[in-house]
C-alpha positions in Angstrom: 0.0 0.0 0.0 2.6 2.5 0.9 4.6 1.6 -2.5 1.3 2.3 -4.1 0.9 5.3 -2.6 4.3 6.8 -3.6 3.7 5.6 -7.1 0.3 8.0 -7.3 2.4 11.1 -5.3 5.1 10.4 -8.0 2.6 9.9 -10.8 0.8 13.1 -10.0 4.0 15.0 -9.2 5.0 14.0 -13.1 1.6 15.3 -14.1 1.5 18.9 -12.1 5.3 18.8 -14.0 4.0 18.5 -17.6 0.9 20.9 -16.7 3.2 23.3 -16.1 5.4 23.2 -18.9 2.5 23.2 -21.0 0.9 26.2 -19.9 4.5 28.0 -19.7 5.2 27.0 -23.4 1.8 28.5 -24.7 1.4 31.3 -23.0 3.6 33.6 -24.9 2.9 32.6 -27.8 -1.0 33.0 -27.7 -0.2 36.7 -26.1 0.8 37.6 -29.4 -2.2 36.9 -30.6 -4.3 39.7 -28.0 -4.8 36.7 -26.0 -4.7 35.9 -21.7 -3.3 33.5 -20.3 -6.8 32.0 -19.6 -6.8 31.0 -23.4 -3.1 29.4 -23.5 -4.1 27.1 -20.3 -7.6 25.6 -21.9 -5.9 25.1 -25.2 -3.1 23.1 -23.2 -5.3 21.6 -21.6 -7.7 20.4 -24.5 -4.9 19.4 -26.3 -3.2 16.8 -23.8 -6.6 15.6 -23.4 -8.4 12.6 -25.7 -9.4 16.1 -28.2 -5.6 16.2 -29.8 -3.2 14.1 -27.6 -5.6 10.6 -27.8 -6.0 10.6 -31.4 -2.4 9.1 -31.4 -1.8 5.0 -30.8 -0.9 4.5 -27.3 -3.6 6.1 -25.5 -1.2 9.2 -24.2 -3.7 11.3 -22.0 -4.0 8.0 -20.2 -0.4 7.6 -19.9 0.5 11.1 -19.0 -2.3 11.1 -16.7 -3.5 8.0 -15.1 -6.9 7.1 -13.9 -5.5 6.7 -10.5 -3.5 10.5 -10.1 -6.8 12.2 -11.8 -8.5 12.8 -8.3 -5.4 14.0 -7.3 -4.9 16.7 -9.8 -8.4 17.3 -9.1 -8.1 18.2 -5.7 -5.2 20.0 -6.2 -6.7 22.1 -8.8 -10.0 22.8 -6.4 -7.7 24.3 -3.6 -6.6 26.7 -6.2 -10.1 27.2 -7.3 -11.2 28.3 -3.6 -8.4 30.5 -3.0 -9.2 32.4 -6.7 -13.3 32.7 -6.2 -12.0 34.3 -2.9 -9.6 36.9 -4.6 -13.1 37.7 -6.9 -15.1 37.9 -3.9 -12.8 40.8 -2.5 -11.7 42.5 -5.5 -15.8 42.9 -6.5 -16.5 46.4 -4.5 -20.2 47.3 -5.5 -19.5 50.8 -4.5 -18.3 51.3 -7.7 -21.8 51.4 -9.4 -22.3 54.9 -7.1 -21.3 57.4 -9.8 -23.0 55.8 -12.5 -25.2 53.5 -10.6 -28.1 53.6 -13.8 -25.5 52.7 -16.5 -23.9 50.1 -14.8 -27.5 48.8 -13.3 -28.9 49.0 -16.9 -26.1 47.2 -18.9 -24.9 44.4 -15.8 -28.9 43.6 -15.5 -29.2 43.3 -19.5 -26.5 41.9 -20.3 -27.6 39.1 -18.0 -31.7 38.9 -18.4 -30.9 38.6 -22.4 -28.4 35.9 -22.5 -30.2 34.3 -19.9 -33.4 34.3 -21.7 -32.4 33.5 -24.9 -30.5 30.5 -23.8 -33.4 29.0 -22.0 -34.6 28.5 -25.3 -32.0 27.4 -26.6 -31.9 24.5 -23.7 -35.6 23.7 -24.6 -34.4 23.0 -28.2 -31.0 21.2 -26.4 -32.5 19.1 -23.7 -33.8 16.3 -25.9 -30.0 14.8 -26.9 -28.6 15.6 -23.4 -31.7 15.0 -20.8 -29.2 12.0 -19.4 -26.0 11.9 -17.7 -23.9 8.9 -16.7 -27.6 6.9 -17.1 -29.8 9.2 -14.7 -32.2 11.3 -15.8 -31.8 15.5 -15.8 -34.8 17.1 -15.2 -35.4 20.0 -17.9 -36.2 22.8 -15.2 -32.8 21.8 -13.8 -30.6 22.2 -17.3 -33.0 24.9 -18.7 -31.9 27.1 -15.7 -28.4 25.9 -15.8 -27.5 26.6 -19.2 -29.6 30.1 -18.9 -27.3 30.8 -16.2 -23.6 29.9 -17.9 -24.7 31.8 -21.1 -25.2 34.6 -18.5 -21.9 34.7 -17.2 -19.1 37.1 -17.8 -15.5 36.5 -16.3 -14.5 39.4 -14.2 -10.8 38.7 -13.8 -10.5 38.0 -17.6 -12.1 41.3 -18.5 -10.0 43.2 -15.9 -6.8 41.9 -17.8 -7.8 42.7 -21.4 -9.2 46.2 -20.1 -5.7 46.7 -18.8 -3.8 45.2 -21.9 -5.5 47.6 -24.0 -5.4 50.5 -22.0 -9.2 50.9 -20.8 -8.8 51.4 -17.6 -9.1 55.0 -17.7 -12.0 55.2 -19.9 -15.7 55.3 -20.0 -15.7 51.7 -21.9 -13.3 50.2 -19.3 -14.6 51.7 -16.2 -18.3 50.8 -17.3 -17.5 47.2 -18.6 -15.7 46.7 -15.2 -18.7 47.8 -13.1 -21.2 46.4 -14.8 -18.9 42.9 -14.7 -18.7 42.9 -11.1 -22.1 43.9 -10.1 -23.0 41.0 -13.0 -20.7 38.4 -11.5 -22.6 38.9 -7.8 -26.2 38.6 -9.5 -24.7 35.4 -11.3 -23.4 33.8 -8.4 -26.3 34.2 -6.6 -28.8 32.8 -10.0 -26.2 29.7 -9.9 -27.1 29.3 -5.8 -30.5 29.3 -6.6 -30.0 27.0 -9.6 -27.7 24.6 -7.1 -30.5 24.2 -5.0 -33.4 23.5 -7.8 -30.8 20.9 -9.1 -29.5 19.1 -5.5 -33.5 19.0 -3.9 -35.1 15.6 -3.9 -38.6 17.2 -2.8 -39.9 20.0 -1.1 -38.0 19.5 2.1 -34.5 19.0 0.6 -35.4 22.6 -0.6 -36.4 23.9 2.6 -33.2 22.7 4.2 -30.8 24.0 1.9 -32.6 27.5 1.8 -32.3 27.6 5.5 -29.1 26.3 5.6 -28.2 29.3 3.2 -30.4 31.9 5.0 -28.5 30.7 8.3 -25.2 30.8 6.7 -25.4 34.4 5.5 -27.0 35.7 9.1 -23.7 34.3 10.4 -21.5 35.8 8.1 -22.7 39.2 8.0 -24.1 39.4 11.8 -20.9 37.4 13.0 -18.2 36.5 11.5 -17.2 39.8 9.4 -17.2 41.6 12.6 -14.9 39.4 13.8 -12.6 39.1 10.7 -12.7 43.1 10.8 -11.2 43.2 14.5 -8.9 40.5 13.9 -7.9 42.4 10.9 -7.3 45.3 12.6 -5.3 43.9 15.4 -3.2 42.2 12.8 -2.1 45.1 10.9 -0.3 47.1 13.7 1.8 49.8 12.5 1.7 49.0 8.8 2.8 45.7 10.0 1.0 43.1 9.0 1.3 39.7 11.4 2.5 36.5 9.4 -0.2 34.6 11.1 -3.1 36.5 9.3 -2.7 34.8 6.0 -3.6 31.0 7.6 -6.3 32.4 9.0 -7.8 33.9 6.2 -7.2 30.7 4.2 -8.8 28.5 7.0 -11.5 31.2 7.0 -12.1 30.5 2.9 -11.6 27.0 3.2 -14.2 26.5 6.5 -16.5 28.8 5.0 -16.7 26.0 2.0 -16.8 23.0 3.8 -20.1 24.6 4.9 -21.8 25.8 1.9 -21.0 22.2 0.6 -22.5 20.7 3.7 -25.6 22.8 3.8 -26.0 21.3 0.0 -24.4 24.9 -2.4 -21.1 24.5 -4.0 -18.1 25.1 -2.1 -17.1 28.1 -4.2 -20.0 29.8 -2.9 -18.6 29.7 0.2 -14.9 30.6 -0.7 -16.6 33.6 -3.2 -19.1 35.1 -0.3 -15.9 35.4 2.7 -14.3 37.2 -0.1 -16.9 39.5 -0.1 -17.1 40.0 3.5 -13.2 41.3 3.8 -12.2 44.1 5.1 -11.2 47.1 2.5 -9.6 49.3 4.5 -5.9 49.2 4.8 -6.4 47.4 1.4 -3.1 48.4 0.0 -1.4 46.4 2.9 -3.4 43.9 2.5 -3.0 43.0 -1.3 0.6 43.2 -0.3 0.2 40.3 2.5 -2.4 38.3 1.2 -3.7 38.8 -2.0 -0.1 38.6 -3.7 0.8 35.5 -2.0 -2.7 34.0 -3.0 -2.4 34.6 -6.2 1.1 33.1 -6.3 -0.6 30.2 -5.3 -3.0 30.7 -7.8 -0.8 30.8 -10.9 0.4 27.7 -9.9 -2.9 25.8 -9.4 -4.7 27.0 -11.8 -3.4 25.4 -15.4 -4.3 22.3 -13.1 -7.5 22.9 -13.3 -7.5 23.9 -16.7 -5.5 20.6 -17.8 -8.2 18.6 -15.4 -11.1 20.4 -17.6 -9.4 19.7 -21.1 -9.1 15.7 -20.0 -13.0 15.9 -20.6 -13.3 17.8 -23.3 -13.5 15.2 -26.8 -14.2 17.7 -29.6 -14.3 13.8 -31.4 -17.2 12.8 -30.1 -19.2 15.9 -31.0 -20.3 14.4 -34.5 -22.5 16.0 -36.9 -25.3 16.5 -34.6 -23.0 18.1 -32.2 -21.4 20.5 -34.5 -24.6 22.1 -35.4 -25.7 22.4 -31.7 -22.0 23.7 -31.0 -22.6 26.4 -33.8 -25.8 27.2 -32.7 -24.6 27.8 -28.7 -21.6 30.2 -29.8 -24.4 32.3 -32.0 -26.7 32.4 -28.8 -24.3 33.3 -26.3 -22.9 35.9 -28.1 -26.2 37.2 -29.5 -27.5 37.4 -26.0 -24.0 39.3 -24.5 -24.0 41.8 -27.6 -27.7 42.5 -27.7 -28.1 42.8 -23.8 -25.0 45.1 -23.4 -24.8 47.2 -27.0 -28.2 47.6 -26.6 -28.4 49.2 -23.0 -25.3 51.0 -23.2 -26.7 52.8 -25.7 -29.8 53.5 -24.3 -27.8 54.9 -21.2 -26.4 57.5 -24.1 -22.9 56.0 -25.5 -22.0 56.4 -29.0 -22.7 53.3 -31.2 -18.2 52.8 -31.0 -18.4 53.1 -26.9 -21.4 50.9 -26.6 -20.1 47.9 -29.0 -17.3 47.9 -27.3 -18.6 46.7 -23.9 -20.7 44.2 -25.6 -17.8 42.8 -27.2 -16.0 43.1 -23.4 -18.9 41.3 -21.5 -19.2 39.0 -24.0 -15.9 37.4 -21.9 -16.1 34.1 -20.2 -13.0 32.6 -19.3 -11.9 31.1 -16.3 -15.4 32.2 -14.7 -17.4 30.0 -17.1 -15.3 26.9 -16.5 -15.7 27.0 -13.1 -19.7 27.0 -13.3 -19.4 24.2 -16.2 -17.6 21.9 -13.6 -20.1 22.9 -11.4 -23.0 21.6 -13.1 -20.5 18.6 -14.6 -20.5 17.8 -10.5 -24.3 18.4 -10.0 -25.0 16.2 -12.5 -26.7 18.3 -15.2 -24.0 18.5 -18.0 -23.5 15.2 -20.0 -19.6 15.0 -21.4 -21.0 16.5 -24.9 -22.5 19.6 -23.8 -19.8 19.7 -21.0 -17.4 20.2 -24.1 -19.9 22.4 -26.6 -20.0 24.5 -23.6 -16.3 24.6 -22.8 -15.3 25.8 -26.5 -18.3 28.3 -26.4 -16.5 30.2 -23.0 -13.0 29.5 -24.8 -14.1 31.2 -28.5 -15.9 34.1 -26.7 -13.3 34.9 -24.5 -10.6 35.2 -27.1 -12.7 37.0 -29.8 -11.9 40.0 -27.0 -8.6 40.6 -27.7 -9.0 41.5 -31.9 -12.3 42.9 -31.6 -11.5 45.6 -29.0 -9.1 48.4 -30.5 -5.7 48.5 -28.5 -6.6 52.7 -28.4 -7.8 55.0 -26.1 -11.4 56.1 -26.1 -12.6 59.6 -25.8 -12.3 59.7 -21.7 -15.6 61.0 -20.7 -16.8 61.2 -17.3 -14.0 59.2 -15.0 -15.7 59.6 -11.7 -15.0 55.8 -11.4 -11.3 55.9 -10.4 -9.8 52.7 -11.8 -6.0 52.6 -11.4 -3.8 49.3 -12.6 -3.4 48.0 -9.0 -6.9 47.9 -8.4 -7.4 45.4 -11.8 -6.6 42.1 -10.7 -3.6 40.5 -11.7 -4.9 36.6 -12.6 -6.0 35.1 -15.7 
């Protein structure tokens, strides 16, 4: 047992290895393409998966990465994941919709109600060749509202980064796209929560529990424990000093936190996401400094895992005919739905036709964001292997039309009552 167990730690350490490599090797050159590092990592991933790798003899995903080491990456890759919807819970400051709180309002609602509704239909028309994973039966309310929700999504940290690259960040496009991502990142975490629960309840009282678990959960974390993390904040940052013992115990705080949204029946990001938005912001610039930089060191680490993990279940091969059509037909809805939702209200907020394409093109971003909510419903049960992978190349073609669709120039500057400077934009995929 114990020679067994070294083999898997070895086996896994050799995986993590070529992961890294992988990701490292692709990286620059996709960035001279106008592309994150979010794209580099899926492609890597996709490609030492049974998509590119496994259409040579010898079965090389398999060897590269057995059956046995897989839950390992896995796990691996899901630490990283908890410390990252963290970071996205405590960079998202809602304060920022203040100056232009009906703008932002009107284009993060729209840009969310349109996708949303237009792939519900699209799921009605879906739901027929994917109503069945692993031999159990989906219900349609539960996949309708799950694929509404991930056509919904736009990746925050993704946007932040191509804002930056080209230069945004001081304009009206960046500083609205920005705003109206965040505010729309909160409203879909909370749609998937609700969607968790629709999709986890076997009958009334399965509902009842996990909506009082949740209504529990966030009395406790509001009423109690952000108090608390604000004192112990406080006493920990002394002087501009900032105790070394404050970064375990914000990452036993994100890690506890969910253990417990899993156990009351949500998905443990929720509960890694909502401590993030309970930080403290003041003394933030110390902070970042002590905590978010070392997180996100972590982070850039752990991360291609979980993109290589996600690529090991992507097979465009098994797509077929059939699957090609629906494929086509789910990248023209979600970027129908993005475009239309947020062209369409920034101009009605008063943007010139250039400004307001321009943020529909930016929210139209799903990256890392949408991966994350794909293996959420891959866990729950509601995305077969097929759509898991239609949906996976929808978030990775949306997210790198961005880059040559949005002018590397400076828009006309506008109002700025938004301050946005670079260390504010987070520095992750």
């Amino acid at each position: 047992m114990a020679q067994d167990s070294a083999t898997i730690l070895a086996e896994t350490a050799a995986g993590v290895s070529v992961i890294l490599v992988a990701g490292s090797l692709l990286v620059p050159l996709l960035r001279r393409l106008r592309q994150p590092p979010v794209i580099a990592e899926i492609l890597a991933g996709i490609a030492l998966g049974p998509s590119l790798l496994g259409l040579f003899p010898g079965d090389l995903p398999d060897l590269l990465f057995p059956p046995q080491t897989r839950s390992g990456l896995s796990a691996i890759a899901q630490i990283g994941i908890l410390l990252f919807m963290f970071l996205i819970g405590w960079e998202i400051d809602l304060r920022q919709i203040k100056a232009r709180k009906n703008a932002v309002l009107g284009i993060s609602l729209s840009a969310i109600v349109v996708p949303f509704g237009t792939g519900a239909v699209l799921a009605v028309w879906l739901y027929g060749n994917h109503d069945r994973v692993g031999g159990e039966h989906v219900g349609q309310t539960s996949f309708v509202l799950f694929v509404g929700t991930a056509m919904a999504i736009t990746a925050f940290p993704v946007l932040a980064r191509i804002i930056l690259e080209h230069r945004l960040q001081h304009t009206r496009v960046g500083i609205l796209a920005l705003a109206s991502a965040a505010v729309g990142d909160a409203l879909a975490w909370c749609m998937l929560a609700v969607v968790s629960v629709v999709v986890v309840s076997s009958g009334p009282g399965h509902v009842y529990t996990v909506i009082g678990g949740t209504a529990l959960y966030a009395v406790v974390l509001v009423a109690v424990v952000r108090p608390l993390l604000s004192r112990l904040v406080t006493a920990m940052t002394r002087n501009d000093v900032v105790s070394p013992r404050l970064l375990p115990v914000i990452a036993a705080g994100v890690l506890g936190c969910s253990f417990f949204t899993h156990w009351i029946g949500l998905d443990a990001i929720f509960g890694a996401f909502t401590f993030g938005l309970i930080m403290p912001r003041s003394s933030l610039t110390l902070l970042k400094s002590s905590v978010s930089v070392p997180f996100e060191h972590v982070t850039s680490l752990l991360m291609p895992i979980f993109f290589i993990t996600t690529g090991l279940s992507v097979d465009v091969t098994q797509l077929g005919g059939a699957g090609a059509l629906e494929l086509v037909a789910i990248i023209l809805v979600a970027c129908f739905g993005k475009l239309v939702g947020a062209t369409g209200a920034a101009l009605v907020s008063g943007l010139p036709w250039k400004e307001a394409s321009a943020i529909g093109v930016l929210m139209n971003t799903r990256g890392l964001t949408e991966l994350i909510i794909l293996n959420a419903g891959v866990s729950m049960g509601v995305l077969d292997n097929r759509m898991f992978t239609m949906m996976v190349l929808m978030a990775l073609i949306t997210t790198a039309l961005a880059g040559p669709l949005v002018p590397r120039k400076s828009y006309a500057r506008g109002n700025t009552e938004l301050p946005l400077s670079e260390a504010a934009l987070p520095r992750r995929r």
